[in-house]
VOPAGU-2260 file (C-alpha; in pm, 1 decimal, decimal comma):
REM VOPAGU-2260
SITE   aa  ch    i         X         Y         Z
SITE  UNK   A    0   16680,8    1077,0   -4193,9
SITE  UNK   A    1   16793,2    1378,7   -4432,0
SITE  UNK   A    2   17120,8    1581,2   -4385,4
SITE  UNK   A    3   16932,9    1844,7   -4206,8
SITE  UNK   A    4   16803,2    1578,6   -3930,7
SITE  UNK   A    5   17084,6    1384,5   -3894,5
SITE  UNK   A    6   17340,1    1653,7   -3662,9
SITE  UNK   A    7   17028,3    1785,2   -3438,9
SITE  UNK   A    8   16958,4    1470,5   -3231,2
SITE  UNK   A    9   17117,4    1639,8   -2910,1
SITE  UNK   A   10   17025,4    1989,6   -2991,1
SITE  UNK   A   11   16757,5    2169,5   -2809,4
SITE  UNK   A   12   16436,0    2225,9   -2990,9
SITE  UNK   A   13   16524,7    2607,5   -2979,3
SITE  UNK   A   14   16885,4    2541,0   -3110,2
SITE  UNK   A   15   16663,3    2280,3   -3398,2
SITE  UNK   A   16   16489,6    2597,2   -3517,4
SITE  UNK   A   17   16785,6    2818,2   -3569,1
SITE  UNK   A   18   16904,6    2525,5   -3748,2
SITE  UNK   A   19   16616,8    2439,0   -3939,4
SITE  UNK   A   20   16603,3    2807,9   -4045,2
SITE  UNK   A   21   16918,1    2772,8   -4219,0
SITE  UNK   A   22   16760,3    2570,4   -4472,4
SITE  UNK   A   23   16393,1    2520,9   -4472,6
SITE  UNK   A   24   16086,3    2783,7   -4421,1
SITE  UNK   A   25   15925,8    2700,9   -4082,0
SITE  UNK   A   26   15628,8    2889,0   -4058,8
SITE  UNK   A   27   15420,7    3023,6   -3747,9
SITE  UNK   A   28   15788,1    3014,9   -3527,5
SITE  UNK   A   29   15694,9    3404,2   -3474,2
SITE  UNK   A   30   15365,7    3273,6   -3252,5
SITE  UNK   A   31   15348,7    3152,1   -2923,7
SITE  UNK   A   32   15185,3    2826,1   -2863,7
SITE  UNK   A   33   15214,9    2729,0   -2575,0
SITE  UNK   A   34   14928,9    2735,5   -2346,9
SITE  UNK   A   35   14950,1    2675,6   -1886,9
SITE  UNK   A   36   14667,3    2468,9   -1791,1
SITE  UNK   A   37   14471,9    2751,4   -1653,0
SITE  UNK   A   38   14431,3    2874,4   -1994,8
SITE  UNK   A   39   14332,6    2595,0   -2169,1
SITE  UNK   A   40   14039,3    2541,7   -1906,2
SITE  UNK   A   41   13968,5    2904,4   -1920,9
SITE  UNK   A   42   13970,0    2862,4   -2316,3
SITE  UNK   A   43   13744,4    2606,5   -2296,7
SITE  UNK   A   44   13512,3    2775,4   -2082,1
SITE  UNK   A   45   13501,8    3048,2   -2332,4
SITE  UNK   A   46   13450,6    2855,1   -2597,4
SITE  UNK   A   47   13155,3    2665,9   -2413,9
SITE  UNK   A   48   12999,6    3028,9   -2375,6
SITE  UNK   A   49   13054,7    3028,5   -2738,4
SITE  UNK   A   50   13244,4    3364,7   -2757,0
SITE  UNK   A   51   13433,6    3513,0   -3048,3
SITE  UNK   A   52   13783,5    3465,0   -3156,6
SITE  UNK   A   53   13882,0    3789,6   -3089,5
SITE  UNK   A   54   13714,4    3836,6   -2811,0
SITE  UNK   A   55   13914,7    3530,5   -2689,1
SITE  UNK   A   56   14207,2    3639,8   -2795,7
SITE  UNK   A   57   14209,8    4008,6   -2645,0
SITE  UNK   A   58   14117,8    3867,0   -2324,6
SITE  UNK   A   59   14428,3    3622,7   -2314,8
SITE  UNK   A   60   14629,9    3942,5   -2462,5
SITE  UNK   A   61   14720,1    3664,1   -2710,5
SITE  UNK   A   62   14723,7    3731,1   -3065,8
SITE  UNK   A   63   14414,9    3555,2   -3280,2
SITE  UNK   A   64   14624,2    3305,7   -3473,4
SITE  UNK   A   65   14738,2    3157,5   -3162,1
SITE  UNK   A   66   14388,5    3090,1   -3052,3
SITE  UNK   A   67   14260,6    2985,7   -3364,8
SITE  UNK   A   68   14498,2    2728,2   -3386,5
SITE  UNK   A   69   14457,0    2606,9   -2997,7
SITE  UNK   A   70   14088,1    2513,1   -3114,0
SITE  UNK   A   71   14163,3    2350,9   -3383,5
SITE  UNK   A   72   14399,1    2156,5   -3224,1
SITE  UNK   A   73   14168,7    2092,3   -2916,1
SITE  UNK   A   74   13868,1    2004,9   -3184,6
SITE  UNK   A   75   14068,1    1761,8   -3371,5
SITE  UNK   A   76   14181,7    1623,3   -3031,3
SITE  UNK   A   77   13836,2    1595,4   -2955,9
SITE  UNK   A   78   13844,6    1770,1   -2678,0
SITE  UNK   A   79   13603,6    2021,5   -2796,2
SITE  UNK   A   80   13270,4    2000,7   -3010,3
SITE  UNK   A   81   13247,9    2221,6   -3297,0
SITE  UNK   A   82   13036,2    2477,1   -3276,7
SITE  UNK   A   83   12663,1    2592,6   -3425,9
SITE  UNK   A   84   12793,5    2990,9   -3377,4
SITE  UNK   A   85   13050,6    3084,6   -3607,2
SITE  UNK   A   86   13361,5    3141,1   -3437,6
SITE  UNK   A   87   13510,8    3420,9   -3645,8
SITE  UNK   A   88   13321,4    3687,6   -3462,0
């Protein structure tokens, strides 16, 4: 454990980040990532229907880099197949 890990073991994660801004880039922290249940299905639906990223992403209001990186965490998860239709519609 490095000096920067060692005095956040009882911090919160959002306290961590404030932290681990001090001194180290974290990048994406500007994103949202987190994703209900009901999305995720409804994602996956989408995706089944084989509809664009932005499509996708305007109608979760969501900007695109959060869904782009919500499939390729699902496909590496395998919870999704890739696709034969390009995704960056």
């Amino acid at each position: 454990m490095n000096k920067n890990e060692s005095h956040m073991l009882n911090k919160t994660w959002a306290e961590q980040k404030i932290s681990l801004k001090e001194g180290a880039y974290v990048a994406g922290i500007q994103f949202n990532y987190i994703w209900t249940s009901w999305e995720k299905a409804e994602f996956k639906r989408l995706w089944k229907a084989e509809k664009g990223l932005m499509f996708i992403a305007n109608f979760f209001d969501r900007r695109w880099e959060e869904v782009l990186v919500l499939a390729a965490d699902l496909v590496d998860r395998g919870e999704l197949k890739v696709r034969e239709r390009a995704f960056f519609q």
